[in-house]
C-alpha positions in Angstrom: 50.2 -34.0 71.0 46.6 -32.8 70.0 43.9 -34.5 71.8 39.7 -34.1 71.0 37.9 -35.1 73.8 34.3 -33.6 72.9 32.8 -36.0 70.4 34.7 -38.6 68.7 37.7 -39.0 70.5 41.2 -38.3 68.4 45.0 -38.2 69.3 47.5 -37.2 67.5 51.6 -36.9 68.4 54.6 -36.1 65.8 51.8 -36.3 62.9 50.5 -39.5 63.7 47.4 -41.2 65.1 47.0 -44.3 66.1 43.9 -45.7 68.6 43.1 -49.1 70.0 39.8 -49.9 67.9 38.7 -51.9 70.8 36.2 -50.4 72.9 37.3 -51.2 76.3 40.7 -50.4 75.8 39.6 -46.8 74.4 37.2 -46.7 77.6 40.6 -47.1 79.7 42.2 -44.6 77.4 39.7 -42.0 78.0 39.5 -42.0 81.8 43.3 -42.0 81.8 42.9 -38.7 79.6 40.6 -37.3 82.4 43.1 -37.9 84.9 46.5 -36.6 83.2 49.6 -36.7 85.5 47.1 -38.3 88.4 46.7 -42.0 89.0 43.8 -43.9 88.2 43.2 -47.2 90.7 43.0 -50.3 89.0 39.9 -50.9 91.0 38.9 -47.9 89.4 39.2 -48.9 86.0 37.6 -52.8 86.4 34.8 -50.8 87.6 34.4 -48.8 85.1 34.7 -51.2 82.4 32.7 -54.1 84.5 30.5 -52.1 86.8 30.1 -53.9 90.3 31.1 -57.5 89.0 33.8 -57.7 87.3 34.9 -60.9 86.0 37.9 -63.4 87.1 40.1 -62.1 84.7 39.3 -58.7 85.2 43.2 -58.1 86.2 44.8 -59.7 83.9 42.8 -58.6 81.0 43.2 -54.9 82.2 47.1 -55.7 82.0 46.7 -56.5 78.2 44.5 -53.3 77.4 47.6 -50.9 79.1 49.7 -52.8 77.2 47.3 -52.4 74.1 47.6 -48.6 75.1 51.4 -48.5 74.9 52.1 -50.2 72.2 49.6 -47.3 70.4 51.6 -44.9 72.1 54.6 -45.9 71.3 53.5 -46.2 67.5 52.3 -42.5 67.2 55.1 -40.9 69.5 58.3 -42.8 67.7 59.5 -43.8 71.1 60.6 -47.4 72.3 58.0 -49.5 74.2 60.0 -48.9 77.5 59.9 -45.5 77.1 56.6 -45.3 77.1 56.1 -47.8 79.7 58.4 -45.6 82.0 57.8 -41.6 81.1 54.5 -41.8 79.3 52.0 -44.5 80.8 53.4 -45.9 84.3 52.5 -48.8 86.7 51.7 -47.1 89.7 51.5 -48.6 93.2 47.7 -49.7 93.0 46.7 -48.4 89.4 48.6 -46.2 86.3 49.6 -42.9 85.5 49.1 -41.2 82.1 51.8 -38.1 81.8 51.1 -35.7 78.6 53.9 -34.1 77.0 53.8 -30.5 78.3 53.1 -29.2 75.1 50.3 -31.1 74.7 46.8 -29.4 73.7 43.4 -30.6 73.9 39.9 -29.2 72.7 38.5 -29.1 76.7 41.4 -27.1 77.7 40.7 -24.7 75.0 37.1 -24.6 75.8 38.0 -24.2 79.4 40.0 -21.3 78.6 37.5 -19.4 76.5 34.9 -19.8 78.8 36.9 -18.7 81.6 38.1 -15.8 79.6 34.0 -14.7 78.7 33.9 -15.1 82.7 36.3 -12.3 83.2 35.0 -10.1 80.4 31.6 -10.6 82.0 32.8 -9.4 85.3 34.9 -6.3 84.2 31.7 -5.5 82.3 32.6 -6.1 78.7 29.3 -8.2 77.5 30.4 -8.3 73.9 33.2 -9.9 74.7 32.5 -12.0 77.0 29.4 -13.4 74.2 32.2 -13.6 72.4 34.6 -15.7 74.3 31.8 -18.1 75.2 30.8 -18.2 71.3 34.1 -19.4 70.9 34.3 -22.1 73.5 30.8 -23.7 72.4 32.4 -24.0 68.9 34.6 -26.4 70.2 32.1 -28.6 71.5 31.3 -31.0 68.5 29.0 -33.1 70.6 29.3 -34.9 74.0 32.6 -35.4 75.7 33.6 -39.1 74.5 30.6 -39.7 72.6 31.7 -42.6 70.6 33.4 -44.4 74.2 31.4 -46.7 76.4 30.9 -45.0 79.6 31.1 -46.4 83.0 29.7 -44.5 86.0 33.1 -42.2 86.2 33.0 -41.1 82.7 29.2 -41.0 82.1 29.5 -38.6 85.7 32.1 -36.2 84.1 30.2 -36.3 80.4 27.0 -34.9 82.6 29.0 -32.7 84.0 30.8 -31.3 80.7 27.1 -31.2 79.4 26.0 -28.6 82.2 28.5 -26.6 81.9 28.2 -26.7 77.8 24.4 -26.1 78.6 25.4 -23.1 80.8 27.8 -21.6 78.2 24.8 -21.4 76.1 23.0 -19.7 78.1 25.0 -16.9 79.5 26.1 -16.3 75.7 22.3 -15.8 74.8 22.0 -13.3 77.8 24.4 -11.3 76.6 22.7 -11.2 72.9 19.6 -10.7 74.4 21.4 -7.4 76.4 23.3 -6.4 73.3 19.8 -6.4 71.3 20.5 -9.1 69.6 17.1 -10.6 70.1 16.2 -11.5 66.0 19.5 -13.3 65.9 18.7 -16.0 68.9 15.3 -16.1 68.4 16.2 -19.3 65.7 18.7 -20.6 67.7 16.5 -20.5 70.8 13.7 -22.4 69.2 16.0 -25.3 68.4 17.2 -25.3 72.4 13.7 -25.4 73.5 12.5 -28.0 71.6 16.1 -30.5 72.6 15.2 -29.3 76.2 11.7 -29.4 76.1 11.6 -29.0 80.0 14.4 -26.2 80.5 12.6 -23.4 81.9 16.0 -20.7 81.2 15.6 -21.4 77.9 12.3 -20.7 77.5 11.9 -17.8 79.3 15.0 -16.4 76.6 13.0 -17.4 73.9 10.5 -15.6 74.7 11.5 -12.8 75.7 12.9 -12.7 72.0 9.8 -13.2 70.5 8.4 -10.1 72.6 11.1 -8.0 71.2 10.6 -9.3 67.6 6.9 -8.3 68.1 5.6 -11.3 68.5 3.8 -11.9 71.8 1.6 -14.2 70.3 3.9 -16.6 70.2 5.8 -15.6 73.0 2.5 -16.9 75.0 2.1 -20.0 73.1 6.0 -21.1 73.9 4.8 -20.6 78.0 1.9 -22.5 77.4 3.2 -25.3 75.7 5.7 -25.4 78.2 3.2 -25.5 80.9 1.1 -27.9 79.5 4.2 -30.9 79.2 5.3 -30.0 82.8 1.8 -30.6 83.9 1.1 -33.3 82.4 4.8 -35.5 82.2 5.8 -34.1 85.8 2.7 -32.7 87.5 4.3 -29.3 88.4 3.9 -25.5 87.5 6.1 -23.3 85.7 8.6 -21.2 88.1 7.1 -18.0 89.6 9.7 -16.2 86.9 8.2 -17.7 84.4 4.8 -16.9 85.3 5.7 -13.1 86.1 6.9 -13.1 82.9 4.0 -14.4 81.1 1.5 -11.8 83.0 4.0 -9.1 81.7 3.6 -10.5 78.4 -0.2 -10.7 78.5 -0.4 -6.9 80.3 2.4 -5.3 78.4 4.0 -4.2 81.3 8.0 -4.2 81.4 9.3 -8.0 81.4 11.2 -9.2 84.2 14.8 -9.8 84.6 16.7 -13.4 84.8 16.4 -15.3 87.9 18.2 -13.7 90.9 18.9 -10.5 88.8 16.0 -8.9 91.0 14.9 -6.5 88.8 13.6 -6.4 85.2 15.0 -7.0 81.8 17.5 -4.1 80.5 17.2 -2.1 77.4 19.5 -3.5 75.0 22.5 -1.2 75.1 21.2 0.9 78.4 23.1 1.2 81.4 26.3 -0.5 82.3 26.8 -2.5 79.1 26.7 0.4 76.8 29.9 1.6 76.7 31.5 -2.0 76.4 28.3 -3.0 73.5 29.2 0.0 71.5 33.2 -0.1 72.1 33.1 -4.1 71.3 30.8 -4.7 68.1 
């Protein structure tokens, strides 16, 4: 079974696919997908597809969409209704269960993986391989998780939740370019993130600290400003103190400081601890 999560959501077993069209059933479909091999309470479920007030035949109804889901099931796997009904998706005391075959793979666990995988490279200090690994998982993420499902308050809480750590993916990979002196390469890239998070002050501290490397602290200065200018005026706040150090390094041409928490200031790309692992990797 190959199942896409991020995006619109597919399924696929022995060759075939076959989804409920329905949106509601495909909402019940993909919080049982969160939840593989754990049950999901039927109070659960009404909620998330009626929200607080549910209607009379909330029950009932959500009996014909599992059923919906089996028959569906049953179509792509090959198997008998009862089958499914007692291996694959099971009445459980107080709600269902939805077992995956164990050879079943998914785009989430795959991203998962990779960015677990860049975690470890990042710790043993091997920063082109970790960019690497986390390249890799983002690639996988061809747009929000269930994107064409309606969310209740359960799914939209685990989309926001896929989205941060897809948002922090991003960027630890452009770290690690910036460190391996990749700065002309992200600068692009970087421009396009700021202007989707307009307010995302990691971001925009990268980008300029790209610009600055590409020469151009001219517009390295105009990306803080513009910056500073929205969050006064939408949010009635300052930039962080990192931001602002780095903007007076900018204007003075002293040496830019490092990433929040790092404590110290921005490395040569390919000095120090990375060098051996940037040369040995790329």
């Amino acid at each position: 079974m190959e199942i896409k999560y991020m995006g619109q959501m597919t399924m696929r077993w022995e060759g075939r696919e076959k989804l409920p069209s329905a949106r509601k059933p495909r909402t019940v479909l993909a919080l049982l997908l969160l939840n593989d091999k754990t049950p999901v309470t039927t109070s659960a479920l009404i909620t998330e597809l009626w929200g607080e007030n549910p209607p009379r035949s909330a029950l009932t109804t959500l009996q014909t969409y599992i059923l919906q889901l089996r028959k569906c099931l049953a179509a792509m796997s090959g198997r008998s209704l009862a089958c499914i009904s007692e291996k694959t998706l099971v009445t459980w005391p107080c709600g269902y269960l939805l077992r995956l075959p164990a050879d079943a793979t998914s785009d989430v666990a795959e991203f998962r993986r990779f960015a677990r995988e860049g975690r470890e490279a990042e710790r043993r200090g091997h920063l082109a391989e970790a960019v690497r690994s986390y390249r890799a998982a983002l690639a996988l993420s061809q747009g929000p998780l269930f994107a064409d499902i309606e969310h209740g308050p359960l799914l939209r809480a685990e989309a926001v939740r896929m989205e941060e750590c897809r948002l922090s993916l991003v960027e630890r990979s452009i770290e690690g370019d910036l460190l391996l002196g990749r700065h002309r390469e992200v600068v692009s890239e970087l421009s396009a993130l700021v202007a989707q998070y307009p307010y995302h002050e990691q971001l925009t501290g990268q980008l300029m600290v790209a610009l600055v490397r590409c020469g151009r602290r001219q517009d390295a200065l105009a990306v803080h400003q513009r910056l500073r200018a929205r969050m006064v005026e939408d949010l009635g706040l300052e930039p962080s103190s990192h931001l602002r150090a780095l903007q007076s390094a900018v204007l003075s041409g002293e040496p830019l400081p490092g990433p929040p928490g790092t404590g110290g200031e921005i490395p040569t790309p390919y000095a120090g601890a990375f060098a051996t692992a940037a040369r040995s990797h790329d």
